[in-house]
Structures are given as C-alpha cells and as structure tokens.
C-alpha positions as CSV (number, residue, x, y, z in Angstrom):
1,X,38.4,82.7,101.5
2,X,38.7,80.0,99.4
3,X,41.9,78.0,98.4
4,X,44.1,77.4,95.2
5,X,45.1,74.4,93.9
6,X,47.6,73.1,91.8
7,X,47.2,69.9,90.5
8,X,49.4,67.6,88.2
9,X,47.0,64.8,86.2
10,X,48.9,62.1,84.2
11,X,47.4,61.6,81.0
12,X,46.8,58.1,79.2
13,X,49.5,58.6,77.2
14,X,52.0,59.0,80.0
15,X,51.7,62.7,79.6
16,X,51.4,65.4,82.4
17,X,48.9,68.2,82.2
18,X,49.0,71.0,85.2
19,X,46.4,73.6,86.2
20,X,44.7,75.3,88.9
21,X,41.1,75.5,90.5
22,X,39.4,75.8,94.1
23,X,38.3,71.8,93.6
24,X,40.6,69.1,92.2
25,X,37.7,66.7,92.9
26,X,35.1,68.4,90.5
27,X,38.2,69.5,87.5
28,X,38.8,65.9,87.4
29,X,35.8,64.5,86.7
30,X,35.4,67.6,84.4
31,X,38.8,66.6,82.4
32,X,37.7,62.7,82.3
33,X,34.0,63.2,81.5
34,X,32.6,66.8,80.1
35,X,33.1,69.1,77.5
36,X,34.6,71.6,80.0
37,X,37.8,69.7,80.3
38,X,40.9,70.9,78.5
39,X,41.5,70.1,75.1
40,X,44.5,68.9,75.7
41,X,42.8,66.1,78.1
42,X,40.1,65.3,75.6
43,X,42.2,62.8,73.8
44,X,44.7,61.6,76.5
45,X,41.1,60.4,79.2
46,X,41.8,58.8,81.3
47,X,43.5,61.2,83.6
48,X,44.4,60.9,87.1
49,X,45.5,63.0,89.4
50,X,49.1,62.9,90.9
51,X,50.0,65.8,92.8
52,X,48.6,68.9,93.7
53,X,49.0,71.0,96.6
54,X,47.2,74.5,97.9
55,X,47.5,78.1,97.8
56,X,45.8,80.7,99.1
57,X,45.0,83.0,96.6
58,X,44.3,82.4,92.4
59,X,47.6,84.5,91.8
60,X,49.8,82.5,93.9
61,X,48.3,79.1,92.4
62,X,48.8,80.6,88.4
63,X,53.0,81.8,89.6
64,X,53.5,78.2,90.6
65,X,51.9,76.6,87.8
66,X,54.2,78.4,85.1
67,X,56.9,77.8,87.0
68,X,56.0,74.3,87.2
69,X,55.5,74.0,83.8
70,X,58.9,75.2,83.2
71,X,60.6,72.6,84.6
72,X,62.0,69.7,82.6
73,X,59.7,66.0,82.9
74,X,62.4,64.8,84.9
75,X,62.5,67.7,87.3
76,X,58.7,67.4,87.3
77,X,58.7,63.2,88.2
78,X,61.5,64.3,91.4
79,X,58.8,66.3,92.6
80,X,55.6,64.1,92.2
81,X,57.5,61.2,93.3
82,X,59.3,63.1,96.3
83,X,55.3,64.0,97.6
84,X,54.4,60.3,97.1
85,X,57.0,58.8,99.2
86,X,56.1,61.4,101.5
87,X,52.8,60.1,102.0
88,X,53.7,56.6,102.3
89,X,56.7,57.2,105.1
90,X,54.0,59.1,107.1
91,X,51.1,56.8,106.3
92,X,53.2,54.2,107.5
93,X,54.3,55.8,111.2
94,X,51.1,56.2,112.3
C-alpha cells in the first residue's frame, strides 16, 4: 500500500504552497525544475520543502490538506515551526 504525503514548500517569495503525493522527493524537484509543477510554483522557484508528514490513504492526505489550507499563515508557521523544534530537541538527545 503506498503512503500519502502532505507537504508544505515555501516559496521564494516567502509564500507557502501545500499538496499531496506518494513522493515529496520527486514533486520537489518537479515544482523547482519541470513543467509538471504547479503554476503557482512556476514563478515563486525556488521552493523548498518545510514540513510534510504521511497518511495512509490519497483521501486522508487531500482532508488534511484543505484543512491545512484553511488555517490562517500564522496558524500555519505554529505548526511548521512546532515540527522543526521537534527535530532538533530529538536530534539533539541522541
């Protein structure tokens, strides 16, 4: 079964853009180098990715991403920056 992902990019422009896709690896490079990135994306490259996290199923993935989507930029930075410090205090204890 494969796995959903949500993933957050921040745009040049200081922008966020959220979608999903089985590989945040390969929609990267697709939204920073091809034609098959979104057109939103096409004029903010480059974009990097800030948070994402998995699902398992496509219909699980797309719930999360409009209710991500709803949330004010505010709301949104909590949540990216809540997952970052994560990493770090856990990075950091081992």
């Amino acid at each position: 079964m494969k796995h959903w992902f949500l993933y957050v990019l921040l745009c040049s422009d200081g922008t966020y853009y959220t979608g999903v896709t089985t590989d945040v690896r390969r929609r990267l490079k697709e939204h920073n180098t091809s034609h098959r990135g979104a057109k939103y994306t096409k004029t903010r490259r480059p974009v990097e990715v800030v948070y994402w996290t998995d699902f398992e199923d496509r219909s699980s993935a797309q719930k999360a991403e409009y209710k991500f989507k709803q949330l004010t930029r505010k709301q949104k930075e909590k949540i990216i920056n809540e997952i970052r410090l994560n990493s770090i205090i856990t990075n950091d204890s081992m």
